[in-house]
C-alpha positions as CSV (number, residue, x, y, z in Angstrom):
1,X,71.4,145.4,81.2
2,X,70.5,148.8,82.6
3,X,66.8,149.2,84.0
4,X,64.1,148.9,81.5
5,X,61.6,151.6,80.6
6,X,58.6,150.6,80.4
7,X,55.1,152.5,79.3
8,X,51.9,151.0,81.3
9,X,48.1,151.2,79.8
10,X,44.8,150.5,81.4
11,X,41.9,150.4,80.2
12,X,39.7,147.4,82.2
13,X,37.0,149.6,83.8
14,X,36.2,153.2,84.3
15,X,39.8,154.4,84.3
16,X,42.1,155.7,81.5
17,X,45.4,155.7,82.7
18,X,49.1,155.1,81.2
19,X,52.3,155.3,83.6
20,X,56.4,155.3,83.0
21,X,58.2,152.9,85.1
22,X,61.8,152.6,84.9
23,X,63.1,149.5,87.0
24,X,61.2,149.8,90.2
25,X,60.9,153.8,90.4
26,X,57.7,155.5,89.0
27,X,58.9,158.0,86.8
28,X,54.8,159.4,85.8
29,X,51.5,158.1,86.5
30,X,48.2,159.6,85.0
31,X,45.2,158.7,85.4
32,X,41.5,160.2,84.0
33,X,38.3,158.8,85.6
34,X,34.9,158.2,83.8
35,X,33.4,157.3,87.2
36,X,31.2,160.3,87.2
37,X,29.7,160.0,84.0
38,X,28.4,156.5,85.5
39,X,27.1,157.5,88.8
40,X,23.8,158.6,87.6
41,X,23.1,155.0,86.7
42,X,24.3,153.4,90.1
43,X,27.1,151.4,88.3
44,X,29.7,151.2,84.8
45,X,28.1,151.8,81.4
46,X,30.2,149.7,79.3
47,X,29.5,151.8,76.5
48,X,30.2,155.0,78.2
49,X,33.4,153.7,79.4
50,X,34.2,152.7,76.2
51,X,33.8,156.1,74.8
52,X,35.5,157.9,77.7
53,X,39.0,155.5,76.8
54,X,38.5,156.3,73.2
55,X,38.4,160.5,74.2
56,X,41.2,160.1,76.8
57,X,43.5,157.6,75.0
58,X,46.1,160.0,73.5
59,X,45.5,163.0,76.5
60,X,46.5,160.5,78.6
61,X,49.6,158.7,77.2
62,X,51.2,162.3,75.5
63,X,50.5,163.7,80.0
64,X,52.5,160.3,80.9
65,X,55.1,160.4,78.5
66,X,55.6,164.3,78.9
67,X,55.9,164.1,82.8
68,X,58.2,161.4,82.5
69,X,60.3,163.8,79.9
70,X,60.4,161.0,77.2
71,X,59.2,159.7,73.8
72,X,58.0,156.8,72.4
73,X,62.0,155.9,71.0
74,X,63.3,156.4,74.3
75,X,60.6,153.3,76.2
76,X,61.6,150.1,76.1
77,X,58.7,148.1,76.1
78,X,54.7,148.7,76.1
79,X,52.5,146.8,78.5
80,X,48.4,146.9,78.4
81,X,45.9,145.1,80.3
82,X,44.5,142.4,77.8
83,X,41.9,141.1,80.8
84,X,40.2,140.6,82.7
85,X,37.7,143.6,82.3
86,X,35.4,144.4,80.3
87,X,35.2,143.8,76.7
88,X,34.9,147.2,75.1
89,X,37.1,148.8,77.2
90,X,39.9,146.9,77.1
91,X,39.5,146.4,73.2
92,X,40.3,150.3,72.9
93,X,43.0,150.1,75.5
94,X,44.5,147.2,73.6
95,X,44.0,148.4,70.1
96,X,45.9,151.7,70.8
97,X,48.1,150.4,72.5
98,X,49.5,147.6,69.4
99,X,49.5,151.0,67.4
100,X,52.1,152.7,69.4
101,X,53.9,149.4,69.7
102,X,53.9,149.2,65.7
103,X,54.5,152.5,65.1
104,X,57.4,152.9,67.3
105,X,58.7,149.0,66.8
106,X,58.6,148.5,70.2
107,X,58.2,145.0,72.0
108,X,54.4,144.9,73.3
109,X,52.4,142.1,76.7
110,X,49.1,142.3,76.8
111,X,49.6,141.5,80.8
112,X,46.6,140.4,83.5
113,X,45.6,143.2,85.2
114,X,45.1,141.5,88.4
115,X,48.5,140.6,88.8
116,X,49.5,144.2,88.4
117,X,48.1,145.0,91.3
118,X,50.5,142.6,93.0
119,X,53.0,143.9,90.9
120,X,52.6,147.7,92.0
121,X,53.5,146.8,95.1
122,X,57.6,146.4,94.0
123,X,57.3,150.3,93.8
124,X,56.7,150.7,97.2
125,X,58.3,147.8,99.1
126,X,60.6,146.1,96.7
127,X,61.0,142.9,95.4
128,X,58.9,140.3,96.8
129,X,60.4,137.6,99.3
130,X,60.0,133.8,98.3
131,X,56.7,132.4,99.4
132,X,54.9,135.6,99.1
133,X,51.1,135.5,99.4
134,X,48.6,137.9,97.9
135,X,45.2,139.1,98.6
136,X,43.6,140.5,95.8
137,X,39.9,143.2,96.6
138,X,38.6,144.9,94.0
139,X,35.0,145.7,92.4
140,X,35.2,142.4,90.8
141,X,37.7,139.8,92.1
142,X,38.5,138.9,95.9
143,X,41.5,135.8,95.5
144,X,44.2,134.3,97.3
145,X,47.1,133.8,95.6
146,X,50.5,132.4,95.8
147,X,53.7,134.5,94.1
148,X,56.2,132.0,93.3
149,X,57.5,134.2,90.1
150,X,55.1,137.1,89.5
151,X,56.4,137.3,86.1
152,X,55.8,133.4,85.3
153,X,54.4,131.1,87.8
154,X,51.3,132.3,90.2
155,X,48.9,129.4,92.0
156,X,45.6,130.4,93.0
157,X,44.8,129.6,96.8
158,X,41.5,130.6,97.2
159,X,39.1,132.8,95.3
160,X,35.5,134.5,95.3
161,X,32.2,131.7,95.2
162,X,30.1,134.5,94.1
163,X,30.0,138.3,94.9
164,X,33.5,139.9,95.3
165,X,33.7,142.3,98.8
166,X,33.6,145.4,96.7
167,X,30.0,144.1,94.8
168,X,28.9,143.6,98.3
169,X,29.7,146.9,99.5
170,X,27.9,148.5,96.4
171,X,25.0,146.8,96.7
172,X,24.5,147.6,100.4
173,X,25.4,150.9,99.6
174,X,22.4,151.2,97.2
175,X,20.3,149.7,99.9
176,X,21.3,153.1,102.0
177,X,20.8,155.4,99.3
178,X,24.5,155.9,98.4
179,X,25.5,157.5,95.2
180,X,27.9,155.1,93.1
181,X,30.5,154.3,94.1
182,X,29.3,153.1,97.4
183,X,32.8,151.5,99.0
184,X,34.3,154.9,100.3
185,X,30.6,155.8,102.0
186,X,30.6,152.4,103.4
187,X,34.1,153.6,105.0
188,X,33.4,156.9,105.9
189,X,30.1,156.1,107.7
190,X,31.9,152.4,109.6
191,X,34.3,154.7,111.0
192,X,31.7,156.1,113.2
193,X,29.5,153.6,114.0
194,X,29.5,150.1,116.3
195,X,31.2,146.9,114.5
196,X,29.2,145.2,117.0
197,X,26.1,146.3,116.9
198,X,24.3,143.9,114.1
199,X,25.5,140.3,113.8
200,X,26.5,139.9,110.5
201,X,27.6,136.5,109.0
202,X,31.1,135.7,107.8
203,X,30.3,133.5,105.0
204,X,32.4,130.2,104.5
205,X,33.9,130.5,108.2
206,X,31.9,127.5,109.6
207,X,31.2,124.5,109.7
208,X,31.1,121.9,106.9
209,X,31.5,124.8,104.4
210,X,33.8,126.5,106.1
211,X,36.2,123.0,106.0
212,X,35.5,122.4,102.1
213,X,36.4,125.6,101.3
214,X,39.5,126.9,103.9
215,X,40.8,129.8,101.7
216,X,37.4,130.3,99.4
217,X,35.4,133.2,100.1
218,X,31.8,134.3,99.8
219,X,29.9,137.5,100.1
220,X,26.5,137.0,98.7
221,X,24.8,135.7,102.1
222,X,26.5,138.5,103.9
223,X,25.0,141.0,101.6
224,X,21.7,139.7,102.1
225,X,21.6,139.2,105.6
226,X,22.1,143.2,106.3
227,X,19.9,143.9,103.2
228,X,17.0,141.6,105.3
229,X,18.0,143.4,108.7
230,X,17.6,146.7,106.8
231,X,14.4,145.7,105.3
232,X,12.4,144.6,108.4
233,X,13.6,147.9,110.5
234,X,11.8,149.9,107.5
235,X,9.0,147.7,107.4
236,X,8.6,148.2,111.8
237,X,8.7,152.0,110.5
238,X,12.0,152.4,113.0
239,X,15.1,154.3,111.8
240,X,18.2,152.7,110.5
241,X,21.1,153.1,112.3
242,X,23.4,154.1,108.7
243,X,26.6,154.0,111.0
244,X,26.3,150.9,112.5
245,X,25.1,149.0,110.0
246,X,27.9,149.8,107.8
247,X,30.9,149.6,110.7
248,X,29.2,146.2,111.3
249,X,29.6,144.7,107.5
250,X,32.8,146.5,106.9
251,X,34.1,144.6,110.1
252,X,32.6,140.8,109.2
253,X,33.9,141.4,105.9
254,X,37.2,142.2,106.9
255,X,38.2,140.0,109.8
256,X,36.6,136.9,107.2
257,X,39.5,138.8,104.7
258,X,42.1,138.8,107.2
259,X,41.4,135.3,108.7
260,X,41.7,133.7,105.5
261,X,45.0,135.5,104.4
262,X,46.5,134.5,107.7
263,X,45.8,130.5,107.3
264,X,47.3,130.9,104.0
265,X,49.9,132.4,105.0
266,X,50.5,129.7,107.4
267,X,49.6,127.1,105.4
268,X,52.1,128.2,102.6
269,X,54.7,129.1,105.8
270,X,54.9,133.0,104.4
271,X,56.1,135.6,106.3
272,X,54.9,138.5,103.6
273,X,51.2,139.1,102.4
274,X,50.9,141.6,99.2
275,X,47.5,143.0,99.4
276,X,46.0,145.2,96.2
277,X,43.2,146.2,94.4
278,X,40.6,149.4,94.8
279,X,38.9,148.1,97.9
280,X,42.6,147.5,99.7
281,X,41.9,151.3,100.2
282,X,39.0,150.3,102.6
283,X,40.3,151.5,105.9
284,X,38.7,149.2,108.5
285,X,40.4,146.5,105.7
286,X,43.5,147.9,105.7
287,X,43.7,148.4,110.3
288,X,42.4,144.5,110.3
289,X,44.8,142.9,107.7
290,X,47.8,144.9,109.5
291,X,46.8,144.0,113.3
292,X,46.9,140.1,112.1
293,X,49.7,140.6,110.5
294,X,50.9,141.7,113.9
295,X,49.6,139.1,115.7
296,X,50.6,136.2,113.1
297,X,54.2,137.5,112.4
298,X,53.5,138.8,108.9
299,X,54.7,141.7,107.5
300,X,51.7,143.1,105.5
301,X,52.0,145.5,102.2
302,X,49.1,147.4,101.5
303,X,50.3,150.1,98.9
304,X,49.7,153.8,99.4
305,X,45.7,154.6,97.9
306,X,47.0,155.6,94.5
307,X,48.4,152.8,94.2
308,X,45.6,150.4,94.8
309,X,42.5,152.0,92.6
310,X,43.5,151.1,88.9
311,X,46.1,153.0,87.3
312,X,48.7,152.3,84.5
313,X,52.0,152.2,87.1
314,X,50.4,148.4,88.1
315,X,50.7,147.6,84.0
316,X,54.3,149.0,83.8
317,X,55.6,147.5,86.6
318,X,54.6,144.0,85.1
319,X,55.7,144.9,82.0
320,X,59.1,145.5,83.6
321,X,59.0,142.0,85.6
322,X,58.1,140.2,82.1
323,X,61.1,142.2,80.5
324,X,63.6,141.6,82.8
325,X,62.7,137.6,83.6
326,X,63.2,137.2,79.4
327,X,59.8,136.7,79.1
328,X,58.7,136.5,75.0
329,X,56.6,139.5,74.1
330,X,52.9,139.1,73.2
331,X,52.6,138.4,69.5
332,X,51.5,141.6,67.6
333,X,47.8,140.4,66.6
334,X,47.3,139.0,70.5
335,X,43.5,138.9,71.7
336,X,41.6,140.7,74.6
337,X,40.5,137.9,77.3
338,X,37.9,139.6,79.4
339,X,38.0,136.5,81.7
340,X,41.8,136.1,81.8
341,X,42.3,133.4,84.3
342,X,44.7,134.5,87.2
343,X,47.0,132.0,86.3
344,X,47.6,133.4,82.9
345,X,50.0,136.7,83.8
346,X,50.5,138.0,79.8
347,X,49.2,136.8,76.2
């Protein structure tokens, strides 16, 4: 069988986007970003996003399908993010997706889109070895897991308690008076301040906790800490030091990330970690993960920044693992799952 094509749709959040993979080579990847439109209210307006997939729906899959110098007869297979995400947006994501799939016959996975990010990585750095581990960052979702087929068997190691890194990077970054999105200020202003200066605490690294829960994470008491720290500097009427406060969360959030991958990988004796999602871009993230991976004798693969915000070459790159392991295609009528449990890779 030659190399399938396969057309990738995502809709989960604030990004349109629709990509053309054909076996592990990108062939087109757009993407159109609502994110602007929800700044002025500090976070995502469902019902804006909603709106914006509905206008860019067609704009973006005619750009894909044009770059990539095809049509619909020539694809082998649609895939779409069914979940998790949120509701509305992945219902029009979803919806016009099944109509290009009936229109043009074509076999159709509503896939999870937090195994794409895992996915995405095959463009990059091939297939995956055996044993692979994956950290998954984003907005929403910080979990371990382990890859024993990425297109039908994935165990979850360890996963998020309560807020994700990227929530807890927004909601300090409000506490500074950062526009929305707050992660890439975060980054900008760590890079210039002292990761040392404020002690920060690495939640679920000690003690009894720390034992019950070797791979979970947790963010929320780390959030608050700095938020209290910041708080009772305003209150003494003396300045906050921006810089150092955010070099000194992005750092405790980090090395906690970068611990916990390592025992994993240990624990599951892999030599590979796949990391992906939007706050993989983080660049004291990214220097920590790839300085244990040094030190522990992993070889770490963090994709190139397009490739770890959302995007529709994650979707089409599952899609194209699903086709080529024989997996069944979603039935037509299949249903969004805004909570799609990682275990669950398509409907």
């Amino acid at each position: 069988m030659s190399e399938p094509i396969v057309l990738g749709i995502e809709s989960t959040c604030d990004e349109t986007a629709a990509a053309v993979v054909q076996g592990r080579t990108l062939i087109s990847n757009v993407v159109a970003s609502s994110m602007n439109e929800h700044a002025r209210y500090g976070g995502v307006i469902p019902e804006i996003a909603s709106r914006a997939h509905a206008e860019a729906f067609v704009p973006c899959v005619s750009k894909a399908l044009i770059d990539a110098n095809m049509t619909l007869s020539d694809i082998d297979a649609i895939a779409v993010s069914a979940g998790p995400g949120l509701a509305g947006c992945l219902a029009v994501g979803v919806s016009g997706a099944k109509a290009l799939a009936w229109a043009a016959n074509k076999p159709i996975y509503g896939i999870n889109h937090v195994i794409g990010h895992i996915a995405v990585t095959q463009l990059q750095f091939g297939p995956f070895p055996q044993d692979t581990l994956a950290l998954i960052v984003s907005g929403g979702h910080t979990s371990l897991l382990h890859v024993e087929d990425v297109a039908r068997h994935i165990d979850v190691v360890g996963t998020t308690l309560d807020d994700a890194a990227g929530e807890c990077f927004d909601k300090v970054a409000r506490l500074l008076g950062f526009p929305y999105p707050g992660g890439p200020h975060i980054d900008r202003h760590a890079q210039l301040g002292d990761p040392h200066a404020i002690k920060v605490p690495q939640g679920l690294t000690q003690g009894k906790a720390g034992q019950q829960h070797p791979y979970d994470f947790s963010f929320s008491g780390v959030k608050t800490a700095v938020a209290r720290w910041i708080e009772q500097r305003q209150a003494a009427g003396r300045t906050v030091p921006v810089d150092d406060v955010c070099a000194s969360l992005a750092d405790s959030v980090a090395t906690v990330l970068a611990r916990k991958a390592m025992r994993g990988c240990e624990q599951y004796d892999s030599k590979t970690l796949i990391v992906g999602g939007g706050f993989s871009a983080n660049s004291q993230l990214r220097a920590k993960l790839l300085e244990a991976g040094r030190e522990c004798g992993v070889e770490v693969r963090i994709p190139r920044i397009k490739l770890c915000t959302d995007n529709g070459a994650m979707v089409a790159m599952l899609g194209v693992n699903l086709v080529e392991a024989g997996v069944s295609p979603s039935a037509p009528d299949f249903p969004i799952d805004s909570a799609m449990p990682l275990t669950r890779i398509s409907m």
